[in-house]
Backbone as CSV, one residue per row, in Angstrom:
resi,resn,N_x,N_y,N_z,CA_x,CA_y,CA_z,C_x,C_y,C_z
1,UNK,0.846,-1.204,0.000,0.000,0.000,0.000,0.877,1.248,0.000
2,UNK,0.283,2.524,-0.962,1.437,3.794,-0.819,1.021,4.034,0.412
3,UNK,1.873,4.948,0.355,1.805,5.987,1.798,1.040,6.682,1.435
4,UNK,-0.213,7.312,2.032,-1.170,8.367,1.582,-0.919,9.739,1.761
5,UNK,-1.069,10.814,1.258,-0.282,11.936,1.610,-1.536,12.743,2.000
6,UNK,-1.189,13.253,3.509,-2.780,14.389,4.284,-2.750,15.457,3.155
7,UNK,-1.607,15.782,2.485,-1.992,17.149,1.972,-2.957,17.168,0.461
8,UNK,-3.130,15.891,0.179,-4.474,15.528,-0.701,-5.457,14.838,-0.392
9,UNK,-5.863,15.067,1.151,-6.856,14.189,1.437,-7.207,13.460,1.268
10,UNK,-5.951,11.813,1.432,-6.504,10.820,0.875,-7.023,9.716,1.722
11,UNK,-8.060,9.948,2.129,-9.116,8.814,2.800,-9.627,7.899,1.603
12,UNK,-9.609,6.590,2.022,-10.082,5.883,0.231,-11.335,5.388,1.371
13,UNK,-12.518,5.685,0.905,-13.061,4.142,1.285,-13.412,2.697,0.807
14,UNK,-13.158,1.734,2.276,-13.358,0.695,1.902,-14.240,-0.170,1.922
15,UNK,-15.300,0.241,2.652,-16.659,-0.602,2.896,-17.051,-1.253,1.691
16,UNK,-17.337,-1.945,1.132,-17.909,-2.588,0.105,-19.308,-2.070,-0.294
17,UNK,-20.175,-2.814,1.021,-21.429,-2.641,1.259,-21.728,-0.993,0.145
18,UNK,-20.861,0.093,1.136,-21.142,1.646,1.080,-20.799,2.154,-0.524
19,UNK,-19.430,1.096,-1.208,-19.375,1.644,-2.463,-20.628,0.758,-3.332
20,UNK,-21.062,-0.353,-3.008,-21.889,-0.835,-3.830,-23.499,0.233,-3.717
21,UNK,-23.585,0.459,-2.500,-25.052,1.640,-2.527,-24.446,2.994,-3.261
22,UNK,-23.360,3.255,-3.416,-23.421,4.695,-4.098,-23.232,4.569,-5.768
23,UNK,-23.351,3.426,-5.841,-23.171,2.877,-7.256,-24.613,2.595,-8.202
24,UNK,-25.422,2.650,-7.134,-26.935,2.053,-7.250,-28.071,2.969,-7.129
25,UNK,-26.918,4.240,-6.712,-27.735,5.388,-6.924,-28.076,6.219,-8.314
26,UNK,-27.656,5.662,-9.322,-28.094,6.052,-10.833,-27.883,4.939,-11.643
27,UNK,-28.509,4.689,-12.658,-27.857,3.856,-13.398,-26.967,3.936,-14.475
28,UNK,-25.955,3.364,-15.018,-24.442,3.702,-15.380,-24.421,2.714,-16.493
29,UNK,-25.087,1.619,-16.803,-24.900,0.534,-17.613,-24.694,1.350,-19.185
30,UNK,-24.012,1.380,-19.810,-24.171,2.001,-21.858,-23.969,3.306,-21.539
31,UNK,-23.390,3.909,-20.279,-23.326,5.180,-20.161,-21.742,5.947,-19.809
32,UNK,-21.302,7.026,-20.093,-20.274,7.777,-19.743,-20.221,8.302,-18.278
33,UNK,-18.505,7.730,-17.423,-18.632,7.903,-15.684,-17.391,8.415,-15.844
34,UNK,-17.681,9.686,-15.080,-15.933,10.202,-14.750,-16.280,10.178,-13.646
35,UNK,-14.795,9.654,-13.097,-14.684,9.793,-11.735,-13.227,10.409,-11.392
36,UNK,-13.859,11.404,-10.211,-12.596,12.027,-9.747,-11.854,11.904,-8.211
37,UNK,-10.794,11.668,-8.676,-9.785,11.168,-7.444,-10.299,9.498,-7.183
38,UNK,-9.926,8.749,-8.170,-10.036,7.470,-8.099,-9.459,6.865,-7.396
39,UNK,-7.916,7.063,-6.799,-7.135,6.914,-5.293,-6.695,5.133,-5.848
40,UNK,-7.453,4.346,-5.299,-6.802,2.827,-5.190,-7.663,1.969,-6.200
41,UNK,-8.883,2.525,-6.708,-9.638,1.942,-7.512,-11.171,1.153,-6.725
42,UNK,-10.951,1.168,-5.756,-12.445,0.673,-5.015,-13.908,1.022,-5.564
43,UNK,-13.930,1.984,-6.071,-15.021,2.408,-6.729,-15.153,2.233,-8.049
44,UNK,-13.923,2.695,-8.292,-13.551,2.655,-9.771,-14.248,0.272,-10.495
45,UNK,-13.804,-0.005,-9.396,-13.968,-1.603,-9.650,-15.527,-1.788,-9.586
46,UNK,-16.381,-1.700,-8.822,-18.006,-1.164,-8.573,-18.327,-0.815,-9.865
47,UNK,-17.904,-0.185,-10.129,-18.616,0.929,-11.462,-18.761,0.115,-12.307
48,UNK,-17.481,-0.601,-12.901,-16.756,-1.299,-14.111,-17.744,-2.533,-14.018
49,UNK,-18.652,-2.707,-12.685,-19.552,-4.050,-12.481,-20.262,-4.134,-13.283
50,UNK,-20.816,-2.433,-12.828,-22.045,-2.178,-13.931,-22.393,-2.298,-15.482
51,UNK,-21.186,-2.259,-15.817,-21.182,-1.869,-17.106,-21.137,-1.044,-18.086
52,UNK,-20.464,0.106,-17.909,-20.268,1.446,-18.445,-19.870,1.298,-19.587
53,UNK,-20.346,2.570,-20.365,-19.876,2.576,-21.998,-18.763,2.892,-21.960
54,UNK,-18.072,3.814,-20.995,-16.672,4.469,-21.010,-16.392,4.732,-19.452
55,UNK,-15.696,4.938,-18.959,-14.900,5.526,-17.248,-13.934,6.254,-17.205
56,UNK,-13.815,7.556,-17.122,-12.831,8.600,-17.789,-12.504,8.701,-15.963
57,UNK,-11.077,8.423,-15.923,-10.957,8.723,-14.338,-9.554,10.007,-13.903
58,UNK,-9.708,10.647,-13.375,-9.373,11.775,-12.809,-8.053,11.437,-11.544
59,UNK,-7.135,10.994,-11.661,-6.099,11.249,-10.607,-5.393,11.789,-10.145
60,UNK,-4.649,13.007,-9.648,-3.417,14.023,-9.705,-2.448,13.125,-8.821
61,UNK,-2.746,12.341,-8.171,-1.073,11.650,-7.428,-0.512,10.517,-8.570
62,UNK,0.387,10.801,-8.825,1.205,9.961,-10.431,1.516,8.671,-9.584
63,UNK,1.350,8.463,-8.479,1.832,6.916,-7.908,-0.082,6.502,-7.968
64,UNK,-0.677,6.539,-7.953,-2.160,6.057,-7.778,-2.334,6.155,-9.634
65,UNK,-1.867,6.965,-10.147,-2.453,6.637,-11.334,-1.734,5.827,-12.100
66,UNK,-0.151,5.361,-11.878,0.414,4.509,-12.585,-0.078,3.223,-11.518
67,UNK,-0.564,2.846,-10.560,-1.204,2.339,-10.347,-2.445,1.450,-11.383
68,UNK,-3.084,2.626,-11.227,-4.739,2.329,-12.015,-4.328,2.336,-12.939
69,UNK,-3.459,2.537,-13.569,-3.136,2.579,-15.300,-2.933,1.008,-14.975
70,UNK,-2.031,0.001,-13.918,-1.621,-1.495,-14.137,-2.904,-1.903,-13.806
71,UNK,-3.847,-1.178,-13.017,-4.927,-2.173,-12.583,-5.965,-2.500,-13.974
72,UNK,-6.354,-1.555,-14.309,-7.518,-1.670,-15.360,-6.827,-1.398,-16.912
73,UNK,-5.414,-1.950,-17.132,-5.020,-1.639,-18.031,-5.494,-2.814,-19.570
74,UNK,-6.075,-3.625,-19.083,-7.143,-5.071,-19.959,-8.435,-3.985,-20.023
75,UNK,-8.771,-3.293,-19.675,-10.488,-2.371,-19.361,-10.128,-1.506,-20.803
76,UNK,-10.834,-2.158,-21.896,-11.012,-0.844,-23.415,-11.537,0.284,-22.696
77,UNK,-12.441,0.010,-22.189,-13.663,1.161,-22.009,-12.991,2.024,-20.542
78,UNK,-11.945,1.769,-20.620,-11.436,2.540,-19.227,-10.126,3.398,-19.446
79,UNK,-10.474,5.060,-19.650,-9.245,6.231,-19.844,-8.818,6.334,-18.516
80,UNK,-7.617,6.662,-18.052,-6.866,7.515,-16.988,-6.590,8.168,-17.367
81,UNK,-6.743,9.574,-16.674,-5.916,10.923,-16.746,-4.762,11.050,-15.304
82,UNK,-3.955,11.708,-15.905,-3.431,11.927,-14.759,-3.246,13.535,-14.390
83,UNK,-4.050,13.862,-13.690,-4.336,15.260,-13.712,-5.078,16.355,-12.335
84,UNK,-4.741,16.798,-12.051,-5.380,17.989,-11.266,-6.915,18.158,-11.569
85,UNK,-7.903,17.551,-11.139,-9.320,18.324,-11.693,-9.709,19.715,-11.538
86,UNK,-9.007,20.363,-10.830,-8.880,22.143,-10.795,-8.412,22.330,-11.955
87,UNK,-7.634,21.766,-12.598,-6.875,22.424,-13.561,-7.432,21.955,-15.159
88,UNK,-8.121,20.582,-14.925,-8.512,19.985,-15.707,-10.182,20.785,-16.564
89,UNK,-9.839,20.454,-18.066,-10.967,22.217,-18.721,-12.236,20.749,-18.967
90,UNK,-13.250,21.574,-18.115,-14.743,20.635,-17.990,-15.332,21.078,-19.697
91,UNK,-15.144,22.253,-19.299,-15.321,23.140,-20.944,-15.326,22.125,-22.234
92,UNK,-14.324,21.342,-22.387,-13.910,20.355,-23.442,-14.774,19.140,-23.610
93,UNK,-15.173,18.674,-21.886,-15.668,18.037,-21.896,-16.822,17.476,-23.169
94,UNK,-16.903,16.962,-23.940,-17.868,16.825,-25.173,-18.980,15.153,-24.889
95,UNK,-18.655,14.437,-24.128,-19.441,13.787,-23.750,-20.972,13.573,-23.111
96,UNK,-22.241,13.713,-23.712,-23.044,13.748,-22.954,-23.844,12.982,-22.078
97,UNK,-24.429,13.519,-21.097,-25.244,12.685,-20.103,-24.075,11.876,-19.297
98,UNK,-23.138,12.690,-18.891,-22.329,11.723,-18.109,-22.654,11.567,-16.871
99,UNK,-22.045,10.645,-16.090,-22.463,10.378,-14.744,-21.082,11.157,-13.947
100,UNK,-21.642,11.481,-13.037,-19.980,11.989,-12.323,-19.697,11.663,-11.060
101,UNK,-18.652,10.912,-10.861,-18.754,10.114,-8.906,-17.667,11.164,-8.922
102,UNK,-17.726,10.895,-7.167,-16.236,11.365,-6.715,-16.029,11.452,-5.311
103,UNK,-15.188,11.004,-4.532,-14.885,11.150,-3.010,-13.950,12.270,-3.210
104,UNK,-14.416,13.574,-2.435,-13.471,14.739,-2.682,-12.663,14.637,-1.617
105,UNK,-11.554,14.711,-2.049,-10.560,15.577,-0.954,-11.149,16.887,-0.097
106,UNK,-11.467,16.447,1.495,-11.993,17.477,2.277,-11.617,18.662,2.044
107,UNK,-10.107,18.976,1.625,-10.146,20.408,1.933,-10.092,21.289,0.348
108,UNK,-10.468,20.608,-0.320,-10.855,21.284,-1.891,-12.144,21.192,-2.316
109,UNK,-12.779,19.927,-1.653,-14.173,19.779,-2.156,-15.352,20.916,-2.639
110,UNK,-15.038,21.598,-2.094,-15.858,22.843,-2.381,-15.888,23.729,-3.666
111,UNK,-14.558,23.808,-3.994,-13.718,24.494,-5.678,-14.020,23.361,-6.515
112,UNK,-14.276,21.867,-5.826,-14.709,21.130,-7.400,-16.019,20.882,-7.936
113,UNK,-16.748,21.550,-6.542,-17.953,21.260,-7.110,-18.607,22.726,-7.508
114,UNK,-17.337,23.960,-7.156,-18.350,25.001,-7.833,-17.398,25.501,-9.059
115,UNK,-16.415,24.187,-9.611,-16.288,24.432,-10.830,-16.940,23.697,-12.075
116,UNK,-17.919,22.428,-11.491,-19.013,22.217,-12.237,-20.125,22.809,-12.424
117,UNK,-20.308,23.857,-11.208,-21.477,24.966,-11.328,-20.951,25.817,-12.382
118,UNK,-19.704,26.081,-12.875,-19.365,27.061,-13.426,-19.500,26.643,-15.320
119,UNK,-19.359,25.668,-15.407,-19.429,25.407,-16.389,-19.809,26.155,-17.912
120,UNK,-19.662,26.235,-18.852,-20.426,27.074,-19.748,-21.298,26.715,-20.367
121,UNK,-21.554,25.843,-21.025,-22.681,25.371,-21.548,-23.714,24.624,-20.559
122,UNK,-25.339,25.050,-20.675,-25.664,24.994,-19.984,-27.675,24.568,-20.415
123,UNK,-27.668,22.965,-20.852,-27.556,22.158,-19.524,-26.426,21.818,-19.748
124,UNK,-25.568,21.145,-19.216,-24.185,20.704,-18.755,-24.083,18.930,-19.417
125,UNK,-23.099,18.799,-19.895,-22.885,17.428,-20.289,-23.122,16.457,-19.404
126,UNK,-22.899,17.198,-18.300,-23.223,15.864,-17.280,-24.883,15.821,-16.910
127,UNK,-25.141,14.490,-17.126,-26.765,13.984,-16.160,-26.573,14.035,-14.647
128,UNK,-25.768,13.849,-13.958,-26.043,13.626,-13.037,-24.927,13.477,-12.035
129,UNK,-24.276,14.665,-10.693,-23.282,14.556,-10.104,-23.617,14.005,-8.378
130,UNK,-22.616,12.854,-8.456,-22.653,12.059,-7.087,-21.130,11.946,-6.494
131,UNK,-21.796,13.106,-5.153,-20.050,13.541,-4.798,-20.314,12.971,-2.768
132,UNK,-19.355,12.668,-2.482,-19.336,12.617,-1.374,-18.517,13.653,-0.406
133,UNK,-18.846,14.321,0.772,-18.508,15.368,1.238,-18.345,14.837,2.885
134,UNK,-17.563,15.624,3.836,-17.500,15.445,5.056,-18.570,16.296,5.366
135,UNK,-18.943,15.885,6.318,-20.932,15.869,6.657,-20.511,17.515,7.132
136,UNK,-19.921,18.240,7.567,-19.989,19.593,8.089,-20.004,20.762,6.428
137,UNK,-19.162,20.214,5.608,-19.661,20.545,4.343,-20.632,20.247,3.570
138,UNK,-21.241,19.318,3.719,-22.296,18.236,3.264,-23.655,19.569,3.993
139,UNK,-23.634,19.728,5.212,-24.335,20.419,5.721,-24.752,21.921,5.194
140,UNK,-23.482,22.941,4.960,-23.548,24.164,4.377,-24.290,24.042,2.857
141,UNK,-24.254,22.681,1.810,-25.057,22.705,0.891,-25.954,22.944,1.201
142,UNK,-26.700,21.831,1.949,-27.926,21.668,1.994,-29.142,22.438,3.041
143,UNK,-27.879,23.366,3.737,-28.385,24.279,4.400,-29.917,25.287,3.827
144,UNK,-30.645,25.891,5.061,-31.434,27.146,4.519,-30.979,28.259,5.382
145,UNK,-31.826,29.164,4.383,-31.389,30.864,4.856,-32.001,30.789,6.441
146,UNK,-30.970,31.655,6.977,-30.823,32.094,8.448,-30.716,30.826,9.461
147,UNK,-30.317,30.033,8.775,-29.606,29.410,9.926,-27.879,29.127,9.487
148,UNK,-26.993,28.478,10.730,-25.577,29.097,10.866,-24.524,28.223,9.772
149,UNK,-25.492,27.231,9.220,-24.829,26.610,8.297,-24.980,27.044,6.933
150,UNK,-25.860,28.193,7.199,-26.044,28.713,5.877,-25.154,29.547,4.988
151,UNK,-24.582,29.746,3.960,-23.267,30.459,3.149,-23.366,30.658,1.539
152,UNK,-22.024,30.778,1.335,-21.861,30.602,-0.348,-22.512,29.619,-0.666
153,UNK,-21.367,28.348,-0.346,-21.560,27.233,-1.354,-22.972,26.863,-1.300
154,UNK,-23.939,27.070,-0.485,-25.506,26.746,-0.493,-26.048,27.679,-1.495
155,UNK,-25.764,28.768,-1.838,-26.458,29.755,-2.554,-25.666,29.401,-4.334
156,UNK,-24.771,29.760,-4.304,-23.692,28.971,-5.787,-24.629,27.356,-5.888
157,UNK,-24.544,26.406,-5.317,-25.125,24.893,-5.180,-26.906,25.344,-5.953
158,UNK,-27.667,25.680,-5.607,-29.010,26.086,-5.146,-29.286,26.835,-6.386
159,UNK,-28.167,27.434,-7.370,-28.537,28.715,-8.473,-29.067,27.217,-9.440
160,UNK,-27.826,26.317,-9.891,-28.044,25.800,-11.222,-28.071,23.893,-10.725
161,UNK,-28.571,23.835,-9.372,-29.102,22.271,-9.238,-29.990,22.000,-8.327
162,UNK,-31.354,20.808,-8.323,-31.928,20.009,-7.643,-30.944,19.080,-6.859
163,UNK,-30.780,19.517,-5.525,-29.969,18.743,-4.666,-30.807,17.742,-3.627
164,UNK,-30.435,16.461,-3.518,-30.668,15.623,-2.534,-29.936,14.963,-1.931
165,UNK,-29.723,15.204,-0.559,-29.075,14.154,0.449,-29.614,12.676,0.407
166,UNK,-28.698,12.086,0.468,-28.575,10.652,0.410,-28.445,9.686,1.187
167,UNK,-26.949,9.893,2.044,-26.992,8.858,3.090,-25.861,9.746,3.593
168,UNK,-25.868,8.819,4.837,-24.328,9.420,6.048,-23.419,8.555,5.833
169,UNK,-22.258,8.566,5.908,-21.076,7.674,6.023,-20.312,7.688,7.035
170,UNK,-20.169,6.384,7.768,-19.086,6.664,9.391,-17.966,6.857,8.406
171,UNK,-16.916,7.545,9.333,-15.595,7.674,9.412,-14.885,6.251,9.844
172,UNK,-15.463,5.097,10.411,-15.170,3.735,10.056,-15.018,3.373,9.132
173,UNK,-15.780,3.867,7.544,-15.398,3.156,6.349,-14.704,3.723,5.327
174,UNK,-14.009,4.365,6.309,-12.843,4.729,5.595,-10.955,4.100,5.829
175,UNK,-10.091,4.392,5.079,-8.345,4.230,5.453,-7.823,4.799,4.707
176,UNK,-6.843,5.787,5.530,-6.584,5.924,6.987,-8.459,6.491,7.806
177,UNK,-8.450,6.452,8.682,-10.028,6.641,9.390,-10.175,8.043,9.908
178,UNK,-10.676,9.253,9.177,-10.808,10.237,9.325,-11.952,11.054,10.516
179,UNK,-11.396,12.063,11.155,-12.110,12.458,12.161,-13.630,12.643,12.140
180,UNK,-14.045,12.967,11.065,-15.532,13.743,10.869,-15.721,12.170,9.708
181,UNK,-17.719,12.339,10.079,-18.239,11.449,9.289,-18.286,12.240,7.741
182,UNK,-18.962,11.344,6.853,-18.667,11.999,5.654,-20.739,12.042,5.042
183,UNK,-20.857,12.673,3.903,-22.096,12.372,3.549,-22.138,12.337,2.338
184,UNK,-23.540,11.894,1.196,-23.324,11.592,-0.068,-24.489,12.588,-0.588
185,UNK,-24.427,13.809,-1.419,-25.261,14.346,-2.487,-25.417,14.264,-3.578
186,UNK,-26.438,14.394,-3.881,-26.663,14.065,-5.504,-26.834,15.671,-5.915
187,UNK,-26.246,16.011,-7.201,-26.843,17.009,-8.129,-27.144,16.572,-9.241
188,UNK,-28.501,17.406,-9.031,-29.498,17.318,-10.996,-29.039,18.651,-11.324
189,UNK,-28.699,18.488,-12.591,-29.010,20.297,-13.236,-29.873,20.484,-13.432
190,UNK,-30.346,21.464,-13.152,-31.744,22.166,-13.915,-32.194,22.254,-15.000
191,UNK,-33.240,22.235,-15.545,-33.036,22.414,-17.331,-33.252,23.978,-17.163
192,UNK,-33.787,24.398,-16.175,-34.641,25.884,-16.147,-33.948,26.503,-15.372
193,UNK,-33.562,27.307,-15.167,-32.761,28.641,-14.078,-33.781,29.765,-14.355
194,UNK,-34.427,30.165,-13.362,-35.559,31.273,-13.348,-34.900,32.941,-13.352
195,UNK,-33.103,32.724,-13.185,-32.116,34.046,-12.598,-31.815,34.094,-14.208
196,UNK,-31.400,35.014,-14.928,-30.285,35.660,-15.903,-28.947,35.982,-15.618
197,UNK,-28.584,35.061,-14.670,-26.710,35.279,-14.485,-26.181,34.902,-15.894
198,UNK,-25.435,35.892,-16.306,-24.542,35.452,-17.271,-23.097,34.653,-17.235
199,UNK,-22.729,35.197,-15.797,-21.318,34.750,-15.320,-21.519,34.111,-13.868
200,UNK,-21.684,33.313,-13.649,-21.626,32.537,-12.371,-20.471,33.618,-11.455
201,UNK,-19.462,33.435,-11.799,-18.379,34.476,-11.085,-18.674,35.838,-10.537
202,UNK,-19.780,36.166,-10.908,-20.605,37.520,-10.780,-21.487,37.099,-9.482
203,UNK,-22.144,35.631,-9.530,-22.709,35.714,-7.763,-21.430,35.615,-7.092
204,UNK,-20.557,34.682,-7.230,-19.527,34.113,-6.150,-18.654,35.472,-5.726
205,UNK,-18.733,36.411,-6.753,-17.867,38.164,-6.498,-19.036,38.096,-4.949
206,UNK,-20.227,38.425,-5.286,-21.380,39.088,-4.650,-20.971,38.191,-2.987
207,UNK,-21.487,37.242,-3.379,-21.159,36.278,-1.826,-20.169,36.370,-1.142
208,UNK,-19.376,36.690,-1.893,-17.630,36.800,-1.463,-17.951,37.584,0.146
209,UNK,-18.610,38.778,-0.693,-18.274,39.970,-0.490,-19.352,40.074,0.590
210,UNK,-20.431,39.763,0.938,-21.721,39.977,1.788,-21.055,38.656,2.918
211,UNK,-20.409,37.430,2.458,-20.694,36.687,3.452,-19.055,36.481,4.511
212,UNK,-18.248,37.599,3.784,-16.515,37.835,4.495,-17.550,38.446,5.912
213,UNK,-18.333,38.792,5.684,-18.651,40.129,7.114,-20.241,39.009,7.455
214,UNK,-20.187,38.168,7.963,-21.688,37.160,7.896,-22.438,37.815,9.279
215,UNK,-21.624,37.804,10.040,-22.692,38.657,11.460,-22.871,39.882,11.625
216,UNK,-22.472,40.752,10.422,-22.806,42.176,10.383,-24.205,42.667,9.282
217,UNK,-24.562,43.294,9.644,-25.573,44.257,8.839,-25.240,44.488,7.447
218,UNK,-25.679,43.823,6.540,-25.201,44.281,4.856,-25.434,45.394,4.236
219,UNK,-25.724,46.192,5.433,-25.621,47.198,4.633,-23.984,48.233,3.638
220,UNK,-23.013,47.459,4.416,-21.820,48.188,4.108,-21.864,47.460,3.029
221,UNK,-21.558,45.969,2.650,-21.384,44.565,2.029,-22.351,45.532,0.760
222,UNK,-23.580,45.921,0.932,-24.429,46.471,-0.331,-23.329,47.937,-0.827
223,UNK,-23.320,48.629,-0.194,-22.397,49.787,-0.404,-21.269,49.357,-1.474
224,UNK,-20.439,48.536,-1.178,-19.183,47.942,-1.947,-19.634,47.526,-3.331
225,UNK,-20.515,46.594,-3.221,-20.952,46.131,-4.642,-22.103,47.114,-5.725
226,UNK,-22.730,47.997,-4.942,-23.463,49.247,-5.393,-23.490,50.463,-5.165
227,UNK,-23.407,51.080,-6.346,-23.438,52.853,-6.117,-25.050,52.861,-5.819
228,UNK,-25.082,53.964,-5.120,-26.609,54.732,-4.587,-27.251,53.402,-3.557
229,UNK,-26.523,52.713,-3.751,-26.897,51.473,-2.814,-28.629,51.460,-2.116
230,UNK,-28.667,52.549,-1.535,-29.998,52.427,-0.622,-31.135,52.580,-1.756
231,UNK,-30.788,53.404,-3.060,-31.768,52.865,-3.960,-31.962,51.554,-4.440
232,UNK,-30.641,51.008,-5.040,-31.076,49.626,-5.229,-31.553,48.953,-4.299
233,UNK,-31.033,48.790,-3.224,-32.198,48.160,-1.732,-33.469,48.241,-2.154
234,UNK,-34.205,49.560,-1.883,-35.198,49.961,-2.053,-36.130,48.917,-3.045
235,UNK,-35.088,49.157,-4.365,-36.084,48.895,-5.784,-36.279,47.347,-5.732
236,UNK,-34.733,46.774,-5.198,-34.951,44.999,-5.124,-35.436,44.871,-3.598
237,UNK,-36.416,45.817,-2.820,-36.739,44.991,-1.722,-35.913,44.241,-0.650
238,UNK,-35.127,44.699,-0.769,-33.751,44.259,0.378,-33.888,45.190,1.619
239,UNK,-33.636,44.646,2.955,-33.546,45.448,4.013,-32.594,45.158,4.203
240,UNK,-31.793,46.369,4.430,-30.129,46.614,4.768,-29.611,46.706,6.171
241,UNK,-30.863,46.389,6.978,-30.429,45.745,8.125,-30.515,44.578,7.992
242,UNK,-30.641,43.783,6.976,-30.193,42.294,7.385,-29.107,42.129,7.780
243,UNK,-29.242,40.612,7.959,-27.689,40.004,7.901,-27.653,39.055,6.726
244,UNK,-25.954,38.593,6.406,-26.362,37.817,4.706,-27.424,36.230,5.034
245,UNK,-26.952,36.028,6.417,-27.566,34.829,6.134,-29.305,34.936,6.062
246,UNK,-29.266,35.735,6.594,-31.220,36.623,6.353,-31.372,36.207,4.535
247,UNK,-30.759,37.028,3.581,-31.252,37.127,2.055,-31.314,35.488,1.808
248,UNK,-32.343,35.178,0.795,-32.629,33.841,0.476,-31.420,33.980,-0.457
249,UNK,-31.386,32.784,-1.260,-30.657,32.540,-2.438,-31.105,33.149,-3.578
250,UNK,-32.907,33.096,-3.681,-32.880,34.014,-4.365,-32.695,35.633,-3.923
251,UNK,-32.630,35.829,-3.565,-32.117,37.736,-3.321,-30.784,37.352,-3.468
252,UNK,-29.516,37.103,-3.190,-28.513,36.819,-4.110,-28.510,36.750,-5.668
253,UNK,-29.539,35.877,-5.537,-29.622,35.777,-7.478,-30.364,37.099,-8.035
254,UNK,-31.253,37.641,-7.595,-31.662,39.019,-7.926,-30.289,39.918,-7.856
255,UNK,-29.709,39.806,-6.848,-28.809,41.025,-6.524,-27.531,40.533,-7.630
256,UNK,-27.443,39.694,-8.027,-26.286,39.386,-9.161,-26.915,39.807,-10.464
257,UNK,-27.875,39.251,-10.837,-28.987,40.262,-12.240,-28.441,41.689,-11.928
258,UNK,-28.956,42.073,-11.234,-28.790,43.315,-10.976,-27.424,44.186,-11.384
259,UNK,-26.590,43.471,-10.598,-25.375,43.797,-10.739,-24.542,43.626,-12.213
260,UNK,-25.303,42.583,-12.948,-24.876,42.403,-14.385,-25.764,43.644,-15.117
261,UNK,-26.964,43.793,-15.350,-27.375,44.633,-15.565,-27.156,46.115,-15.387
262,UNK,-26.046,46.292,-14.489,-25.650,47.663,-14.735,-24.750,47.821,-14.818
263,UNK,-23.888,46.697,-14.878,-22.575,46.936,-15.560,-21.831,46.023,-16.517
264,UNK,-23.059,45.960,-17.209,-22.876,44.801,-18.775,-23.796,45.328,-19.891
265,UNK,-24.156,46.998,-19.563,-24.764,47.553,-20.266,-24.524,48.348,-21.880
């Protein structure tokens, strides 16, 4: 076995049982599966049960992927990359209706799943993303407005997918055995987005910026991102004594329209 390195969060799990239920959560048979951070192949082997048309897999540690390159190297229907998925262009991606697994590395998980929000084309090649998260992040998704788990990544998550929680995972079924339990979400894309964001990067500016200051009054947070500020309040119905976690997701998504609209004019 390698040595696992903390600074890529590599918890693999091994439960059987747990990779065979997250496998059973879509069906994959004649279909396109990327998976990211494939680590030792445990999942990666699950998948390949099913029967996939293709398995495009995602590794950045070059000892795990010359690995998986000897393991599934008899597998036609099975690509390795060896690559950074931050760095890796989804953009290119040309495959449709893909399936997308992935056990994220805890302390990036968040940048990979709001660089599938970011995507450009839109519905998105992918059908259907099944990511697993440590349950305290798992939580801020699936969070609602005004309570303390509430943030960005719930409002970014919430613009362009139908999200459902799935199941919990002990920190038993994992190695090495990590402190916090973990949890499993599903994202649907939307076919419909009811907002006119043109640039996703245009809410995540906005959130940045309202949720750096989360227990203060937005009214300054509105000031920064708007001139005459207390008019726009006014016109979008915002009280500037909130706090951010007060505005729904949609008033974020209004307040990003907004903000494109007057300066994409």
């Amino acid at each position: 076995m390698l040595k696992l390195k903390k600074s890529l969060g590599q918890n693999f799990l091994i439960d059987k049982n747990i990779i065979g239920k997250i496998t059973r959560l879509d069906s994959i048979k004649n279909k396109t599966v990327l998976e990211i951070g494939a680590g030792s192949g445990n999942l990666t082997n699950s998948i390949l049960k099913k029967r996939p048309k293709e398995i495009i897999l995602i590794e950045k540690d070059k000892r795990f992927y010359e690995n998986l390159s000897k393991k599934f190297n008899t597998k036609k229907n099975c690509k390795i990359v060896n690559e950074d998925i931050l760095s890796y262009d989804l953009n290119s991606f040309t495959k449709p209706e893909t399936i997308v697994f992935g056990n994220l590395p805890y302390n990036i998980s968040t940048q990979i799943l709001a660089k599938f929000i970011r995507v450009n084309s839109w519905p998105p090649f992918y059908q259907k993303i099944i990511f697993m998260f440590q349950k305290e992040v798992a939580d801020r998704i699936l969070a609602k407005s005004n309570t303390k788990q509430y943030g960005r990544i719930t409002v970014l998550s919430n613009l362009r997918f139908n999200i459902t929680e799935n199941f919990k995972i002990s920190k038993n079924c994992f190695f090495p055995r990590p402190k916090v339990d973990s949890k499993i979400i599903t994202f649907q894309p939307k076919d419909k987005i009811n907002y006119k964001i043109s640039n996703v990067k245009n809410l995540e500016k906005i959130t940045q910026i309202f949720f750096s200051s989360k227990r203060k009054m937005i009214n300054k947070a509105f000031s920064r991102v708007f001139q005459n500020h207390k008019d726009v309040a006014k016109k979008l119905k915002i009280d500037l004594n909130s706090r951010p976690s007060e505005l729904t997701c949609e008033d974020y998504y209004r307040l990003t329209e907004h903000f494109e609209k007057i300066n994409y004019l």
